[in-house]
VOBA-1610 file (N, C-alpha, C; in pm, whole numbers, padded with zeros to 5 digits, always signed):
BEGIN
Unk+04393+00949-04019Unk+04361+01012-03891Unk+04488+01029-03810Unk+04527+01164-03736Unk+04606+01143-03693Unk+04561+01193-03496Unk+04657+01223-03404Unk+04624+01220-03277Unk+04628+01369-03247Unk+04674+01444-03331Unk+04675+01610-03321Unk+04566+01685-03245Unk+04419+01645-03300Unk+04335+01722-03250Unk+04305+01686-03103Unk+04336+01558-03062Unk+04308+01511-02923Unk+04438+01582-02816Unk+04515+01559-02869Unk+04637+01617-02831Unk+04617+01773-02810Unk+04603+01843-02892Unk+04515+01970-02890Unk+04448+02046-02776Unk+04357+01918-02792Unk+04239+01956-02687Unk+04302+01912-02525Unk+04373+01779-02463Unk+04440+01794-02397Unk+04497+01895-02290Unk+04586+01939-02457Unk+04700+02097-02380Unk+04645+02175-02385Unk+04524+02224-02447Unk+04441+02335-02369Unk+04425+02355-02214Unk+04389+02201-02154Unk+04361+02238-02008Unk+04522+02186-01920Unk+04545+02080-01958Unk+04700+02054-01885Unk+04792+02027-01996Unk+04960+02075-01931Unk+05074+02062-02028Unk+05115+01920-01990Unk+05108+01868-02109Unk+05169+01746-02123Unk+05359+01703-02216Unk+05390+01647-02179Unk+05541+01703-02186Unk+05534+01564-02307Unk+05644+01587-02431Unk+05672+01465-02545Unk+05625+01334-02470Unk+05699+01301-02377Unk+05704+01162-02322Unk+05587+01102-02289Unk+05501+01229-02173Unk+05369+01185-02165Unk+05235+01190-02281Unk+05314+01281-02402Unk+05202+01296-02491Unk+05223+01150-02603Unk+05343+01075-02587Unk+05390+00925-02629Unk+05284+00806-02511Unk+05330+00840-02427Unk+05227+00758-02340Unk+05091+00751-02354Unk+05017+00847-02353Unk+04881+00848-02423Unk+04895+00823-02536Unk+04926+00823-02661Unk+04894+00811-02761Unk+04873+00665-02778Unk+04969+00566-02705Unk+05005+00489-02746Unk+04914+00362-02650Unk+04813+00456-02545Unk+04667+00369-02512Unk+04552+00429-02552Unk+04547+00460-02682Unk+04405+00519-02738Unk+04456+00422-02882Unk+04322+00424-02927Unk+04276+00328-03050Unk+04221+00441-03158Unk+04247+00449-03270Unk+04175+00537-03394Unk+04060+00467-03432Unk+03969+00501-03474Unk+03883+00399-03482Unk+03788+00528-03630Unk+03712+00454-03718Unk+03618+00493-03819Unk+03475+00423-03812Unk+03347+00529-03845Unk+03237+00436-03806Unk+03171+00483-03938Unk+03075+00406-04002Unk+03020+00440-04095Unk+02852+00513-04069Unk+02822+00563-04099Unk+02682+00637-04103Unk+02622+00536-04059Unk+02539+00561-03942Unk+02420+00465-03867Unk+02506+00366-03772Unk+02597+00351-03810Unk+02681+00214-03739Unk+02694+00312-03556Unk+02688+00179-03448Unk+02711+00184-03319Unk+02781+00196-03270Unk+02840+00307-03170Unk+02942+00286-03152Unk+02949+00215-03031Unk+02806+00226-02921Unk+02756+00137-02823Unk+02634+00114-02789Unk+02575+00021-02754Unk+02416+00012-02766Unk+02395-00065-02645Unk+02249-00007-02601Unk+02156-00019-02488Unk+02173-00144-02426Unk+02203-00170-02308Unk+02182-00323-02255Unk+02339-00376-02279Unk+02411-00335-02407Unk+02558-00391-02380Unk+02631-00295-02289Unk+02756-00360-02215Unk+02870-00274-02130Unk+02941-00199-02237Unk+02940-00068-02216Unk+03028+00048-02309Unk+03140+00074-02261Unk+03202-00004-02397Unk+03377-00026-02341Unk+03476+00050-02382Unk+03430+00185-02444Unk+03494+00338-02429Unk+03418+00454-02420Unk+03564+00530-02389Unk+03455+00680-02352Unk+03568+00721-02533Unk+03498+00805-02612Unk+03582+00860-02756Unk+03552+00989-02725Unk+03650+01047-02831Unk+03636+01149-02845Unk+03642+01197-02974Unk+03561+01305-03070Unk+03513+01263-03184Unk+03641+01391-03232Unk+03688+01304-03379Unk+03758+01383-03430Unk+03708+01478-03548Unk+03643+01371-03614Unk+03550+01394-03759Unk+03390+01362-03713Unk+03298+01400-03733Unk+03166+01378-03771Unk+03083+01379-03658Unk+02966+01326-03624Unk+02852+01353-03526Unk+02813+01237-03479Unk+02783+01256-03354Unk+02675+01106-03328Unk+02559+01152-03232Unk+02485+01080-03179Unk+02355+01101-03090Unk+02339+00960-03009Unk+02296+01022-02899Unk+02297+00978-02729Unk+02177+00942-02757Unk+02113+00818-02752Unk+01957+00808-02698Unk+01930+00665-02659Unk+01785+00703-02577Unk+01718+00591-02537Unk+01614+00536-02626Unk+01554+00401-02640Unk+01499+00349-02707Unk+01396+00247-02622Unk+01305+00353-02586Unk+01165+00274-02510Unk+01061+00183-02573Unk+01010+00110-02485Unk+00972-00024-02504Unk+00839-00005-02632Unk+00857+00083-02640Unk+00757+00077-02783Unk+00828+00151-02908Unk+00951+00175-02902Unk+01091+00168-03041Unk+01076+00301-03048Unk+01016+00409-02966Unk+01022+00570-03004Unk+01180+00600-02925Unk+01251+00652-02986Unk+01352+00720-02981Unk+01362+00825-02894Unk+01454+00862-02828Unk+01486+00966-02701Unk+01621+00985-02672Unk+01622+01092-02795Unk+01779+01170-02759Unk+01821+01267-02665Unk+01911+01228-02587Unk+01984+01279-02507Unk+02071+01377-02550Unk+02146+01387-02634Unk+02262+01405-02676Unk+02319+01433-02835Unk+02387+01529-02851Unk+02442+01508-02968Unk+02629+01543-02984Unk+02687+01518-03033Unk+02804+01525-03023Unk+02886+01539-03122Unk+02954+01646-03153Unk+03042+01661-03252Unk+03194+01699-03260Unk+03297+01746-03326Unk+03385+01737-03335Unk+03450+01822-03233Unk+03584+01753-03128Unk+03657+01825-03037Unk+03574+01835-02905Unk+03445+01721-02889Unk+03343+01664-02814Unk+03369+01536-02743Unk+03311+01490-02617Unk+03315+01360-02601Unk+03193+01289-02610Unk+03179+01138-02632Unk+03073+01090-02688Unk+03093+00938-02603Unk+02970+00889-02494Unk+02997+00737-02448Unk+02856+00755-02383Unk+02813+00622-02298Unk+02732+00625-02231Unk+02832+00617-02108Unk+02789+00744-02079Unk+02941+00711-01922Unk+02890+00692-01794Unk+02773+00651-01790Unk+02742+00577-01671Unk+02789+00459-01666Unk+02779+00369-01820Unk+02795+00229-01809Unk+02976+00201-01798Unk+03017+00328-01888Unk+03143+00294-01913Unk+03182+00290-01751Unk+03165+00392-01662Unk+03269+00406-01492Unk+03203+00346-01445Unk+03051+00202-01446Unk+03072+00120-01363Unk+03087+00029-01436Unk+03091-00014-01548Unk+03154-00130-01673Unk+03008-00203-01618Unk+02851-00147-01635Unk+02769-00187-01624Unk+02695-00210-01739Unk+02569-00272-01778Unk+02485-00264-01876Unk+02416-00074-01923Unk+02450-00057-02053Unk+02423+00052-02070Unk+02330+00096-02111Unk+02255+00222-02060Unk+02118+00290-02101Unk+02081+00331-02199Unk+02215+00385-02276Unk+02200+00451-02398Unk+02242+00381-02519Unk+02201+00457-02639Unk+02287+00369-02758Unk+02339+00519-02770Unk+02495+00491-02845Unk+02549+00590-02899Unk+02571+00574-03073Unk+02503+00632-03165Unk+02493+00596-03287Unk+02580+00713-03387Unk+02638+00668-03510Unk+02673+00736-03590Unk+02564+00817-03652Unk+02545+00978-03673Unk+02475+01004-03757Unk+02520+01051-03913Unk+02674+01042-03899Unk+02743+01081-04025Unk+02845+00973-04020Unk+02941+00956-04114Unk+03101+00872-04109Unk+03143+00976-03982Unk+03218+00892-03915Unk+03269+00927-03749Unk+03407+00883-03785Unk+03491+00955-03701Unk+03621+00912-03674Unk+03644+00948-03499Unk+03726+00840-03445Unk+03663+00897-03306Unk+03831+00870-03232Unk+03892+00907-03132Unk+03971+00848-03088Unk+03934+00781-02921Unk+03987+00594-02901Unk+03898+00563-02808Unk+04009+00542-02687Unk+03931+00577-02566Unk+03980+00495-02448Unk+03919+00380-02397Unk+03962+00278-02365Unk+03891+00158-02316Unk+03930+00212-02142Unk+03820+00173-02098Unk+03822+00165-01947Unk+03972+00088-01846Unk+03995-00015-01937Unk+04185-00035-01847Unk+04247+00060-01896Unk+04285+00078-02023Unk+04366+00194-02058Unk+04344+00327-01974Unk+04226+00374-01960Unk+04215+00508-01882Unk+04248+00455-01779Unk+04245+00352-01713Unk+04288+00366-01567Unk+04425+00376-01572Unk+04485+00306-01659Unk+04672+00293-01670Unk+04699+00397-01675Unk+04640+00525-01768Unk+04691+00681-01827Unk+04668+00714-01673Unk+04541+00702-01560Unk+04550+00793-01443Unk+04652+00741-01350Unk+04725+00614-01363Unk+04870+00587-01299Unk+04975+00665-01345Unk+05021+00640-01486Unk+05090+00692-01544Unk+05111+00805-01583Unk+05032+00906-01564Unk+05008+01052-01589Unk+04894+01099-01510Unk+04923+01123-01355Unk+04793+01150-01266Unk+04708+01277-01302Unk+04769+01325-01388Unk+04768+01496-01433Unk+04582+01427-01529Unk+04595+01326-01606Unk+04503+01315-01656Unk+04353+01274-01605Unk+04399+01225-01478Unk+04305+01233-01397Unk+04188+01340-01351Unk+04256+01429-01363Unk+04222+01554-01288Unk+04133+01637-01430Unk+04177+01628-01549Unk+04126+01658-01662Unk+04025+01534-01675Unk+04001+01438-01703Unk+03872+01344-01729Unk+03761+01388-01585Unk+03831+01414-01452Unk+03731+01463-01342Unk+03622+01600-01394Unk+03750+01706-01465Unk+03672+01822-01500Unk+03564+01800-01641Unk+03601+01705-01734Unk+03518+01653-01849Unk+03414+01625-01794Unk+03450+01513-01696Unk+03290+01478-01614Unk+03186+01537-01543Unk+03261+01682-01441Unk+03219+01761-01405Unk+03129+01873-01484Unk+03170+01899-01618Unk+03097+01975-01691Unk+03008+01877-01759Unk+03042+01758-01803Unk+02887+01659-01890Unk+02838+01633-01757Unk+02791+01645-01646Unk+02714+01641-01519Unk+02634+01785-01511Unk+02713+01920-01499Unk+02658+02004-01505Unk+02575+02063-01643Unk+02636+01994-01751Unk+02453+02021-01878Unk+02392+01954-01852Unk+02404+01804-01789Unk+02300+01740-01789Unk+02183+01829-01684Unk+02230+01844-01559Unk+02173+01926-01460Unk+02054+02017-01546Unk+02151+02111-01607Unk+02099+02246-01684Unk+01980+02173-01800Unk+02028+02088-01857Unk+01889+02033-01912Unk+01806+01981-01904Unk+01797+01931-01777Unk+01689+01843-01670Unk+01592+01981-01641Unk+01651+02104-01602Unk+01573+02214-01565Unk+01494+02257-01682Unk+01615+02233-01821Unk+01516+02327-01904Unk+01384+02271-01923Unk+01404+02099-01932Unk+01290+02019-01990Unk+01151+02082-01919Unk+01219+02092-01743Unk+01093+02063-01656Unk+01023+02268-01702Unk+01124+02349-01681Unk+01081+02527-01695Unk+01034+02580-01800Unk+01098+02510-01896Unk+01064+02648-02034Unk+01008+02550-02126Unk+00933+02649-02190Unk+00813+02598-02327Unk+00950+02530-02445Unk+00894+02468-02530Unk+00953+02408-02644Unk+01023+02462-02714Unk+00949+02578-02782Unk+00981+02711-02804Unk+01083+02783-02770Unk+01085+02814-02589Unk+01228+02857-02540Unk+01357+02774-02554Unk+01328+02602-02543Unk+01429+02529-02535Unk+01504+02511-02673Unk+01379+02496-02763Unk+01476+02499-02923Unk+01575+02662-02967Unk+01502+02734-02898Unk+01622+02870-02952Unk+01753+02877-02872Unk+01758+02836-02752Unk+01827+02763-02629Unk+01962+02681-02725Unk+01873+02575-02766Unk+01955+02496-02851Unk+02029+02546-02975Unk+01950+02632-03060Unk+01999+02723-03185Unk+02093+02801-03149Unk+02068+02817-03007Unk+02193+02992-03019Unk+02320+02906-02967Unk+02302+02796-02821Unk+02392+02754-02820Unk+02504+02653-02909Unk+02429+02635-03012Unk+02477+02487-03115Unk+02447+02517-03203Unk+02484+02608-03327Unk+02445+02642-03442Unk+02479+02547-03503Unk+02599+02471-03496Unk+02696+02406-03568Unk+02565+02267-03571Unk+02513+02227-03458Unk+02445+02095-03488Unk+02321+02137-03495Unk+02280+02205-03500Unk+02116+02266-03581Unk+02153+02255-03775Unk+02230+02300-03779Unk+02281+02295-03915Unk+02302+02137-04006Unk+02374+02111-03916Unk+02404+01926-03965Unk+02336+01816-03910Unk+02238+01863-03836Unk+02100+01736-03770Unk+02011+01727-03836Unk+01925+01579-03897Unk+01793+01609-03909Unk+01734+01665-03826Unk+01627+01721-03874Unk+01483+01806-03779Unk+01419+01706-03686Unk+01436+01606-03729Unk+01355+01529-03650Unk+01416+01511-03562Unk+01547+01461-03566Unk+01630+01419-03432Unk+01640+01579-03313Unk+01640+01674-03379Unk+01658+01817-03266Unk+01509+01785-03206Unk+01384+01762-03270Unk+01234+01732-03214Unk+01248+01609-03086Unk+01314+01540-03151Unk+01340+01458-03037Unk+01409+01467-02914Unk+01523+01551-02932Unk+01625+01588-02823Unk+01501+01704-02745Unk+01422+01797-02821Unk+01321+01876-02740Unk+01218+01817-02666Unk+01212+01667-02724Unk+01106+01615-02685Unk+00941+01668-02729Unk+00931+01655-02817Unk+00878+01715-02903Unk+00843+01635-03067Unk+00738+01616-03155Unk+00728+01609-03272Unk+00834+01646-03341Unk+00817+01614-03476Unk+00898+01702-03586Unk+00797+01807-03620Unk+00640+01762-03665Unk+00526+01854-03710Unk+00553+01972-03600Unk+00574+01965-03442Unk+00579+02079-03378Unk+00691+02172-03373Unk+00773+02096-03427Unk+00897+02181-03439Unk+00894+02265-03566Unk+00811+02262-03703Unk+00814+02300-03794Unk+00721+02382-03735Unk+00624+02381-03655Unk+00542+02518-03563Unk+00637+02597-03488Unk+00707+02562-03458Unk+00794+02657-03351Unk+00878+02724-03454Unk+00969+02652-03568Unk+01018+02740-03674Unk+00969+02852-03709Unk+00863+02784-03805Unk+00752+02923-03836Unk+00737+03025-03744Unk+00691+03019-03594Unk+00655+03091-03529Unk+00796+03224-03529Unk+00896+03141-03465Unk+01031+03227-03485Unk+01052+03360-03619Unk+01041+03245-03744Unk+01028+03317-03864Unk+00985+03425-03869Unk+00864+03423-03818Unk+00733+03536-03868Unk+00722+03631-03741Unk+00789+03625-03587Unk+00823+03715-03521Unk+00939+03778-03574Unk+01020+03782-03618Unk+01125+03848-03688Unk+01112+03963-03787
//
């Protein structure tokens, strides 16, 4: 694994000069997760925010009767944490799980604070990260409450081909909130309007 693609993604939004792109590198952790393995779970403090280099994971809650409730899915050149728990270093809501081998690169919560001393520039980029995972969340709070199942899964297809493709069915049923049996109704339905 190397730090290229994070680096990458970075200098897309701010220029970071050798010295400062040495400074970051050198408070992030490489890290590998195996299929199913945690990268943080419900009730523990989530002690990074990653960012995924290789593979997928999923955001969910796990209510008091073990049904599953995904939030989230996340894939490569993505960020992936429960980041409520991580910015108040509180008990966390979500589990964040491997759904494939993951490779992730991590920040621990001191380290990000040292990088926003040491490079205030990065500050201002983790504000706008946050600013946009605030505004889907927004946008998907509406879709849940406005549009049929139906509208929200093609919603999901057109915007995310890439993780319609590499998710079980069941887990997209879940992120719709929704069955799997109803989602294989809503397929069909699609199908056969076409």
């Amino acid at each position: 694994m190397n730090h290229k693609p994070l680096l990458d993604y970075v200098n897309k939004y701010i220029d970071l000069t050798k010295e400062e792109e040495a400074i970051l590198i050198s408070k992030v952790v490489l890290r590998s997760y195996l299929k199913d393995q945690y990268i943080s779970q419900q009730g523990d403090i989530c002690k990074s925010v990653n960012f995924i280099i290789a593979g997928c994971t999923k955001t969910f809650y796990m209510d008091l009767e073990g049904q599953e409730h995904i939030v989230m899915f996340s894939i490569e050149d993505w960020w992936t944490s429960d980041l409520g728990s991580f910015i108040t270093q509180t008990p966390a809501d979500f589990n964040v799980q491997c759904i494939n081998s993951t490779q992730l690169i991590q920040f621990t919560y001191d380290n990000l604070e040292a990088l926003y001393k040491e490079i205030p520039k990065l500050e201002r980029l983790f504000r706008k990260i946050v600013e946009r995972a605030f505004a889907a969340s927004q946008k998907r709070i509406i879709r849940n409450f406005s549009l049929t199942a139906k509208q929200r899964y093609q919603i999901f297809k057109t915007s995310h081909p890439e993780i319609d493709q590499r998710v079980p069915q069941y887990m997209i049923a879940s992120y719709l909130g929704v069955t799997k049996e109803f989602l294989s109704k809503i397929k069909s339905q699609i199908i056969q309007n076409q």
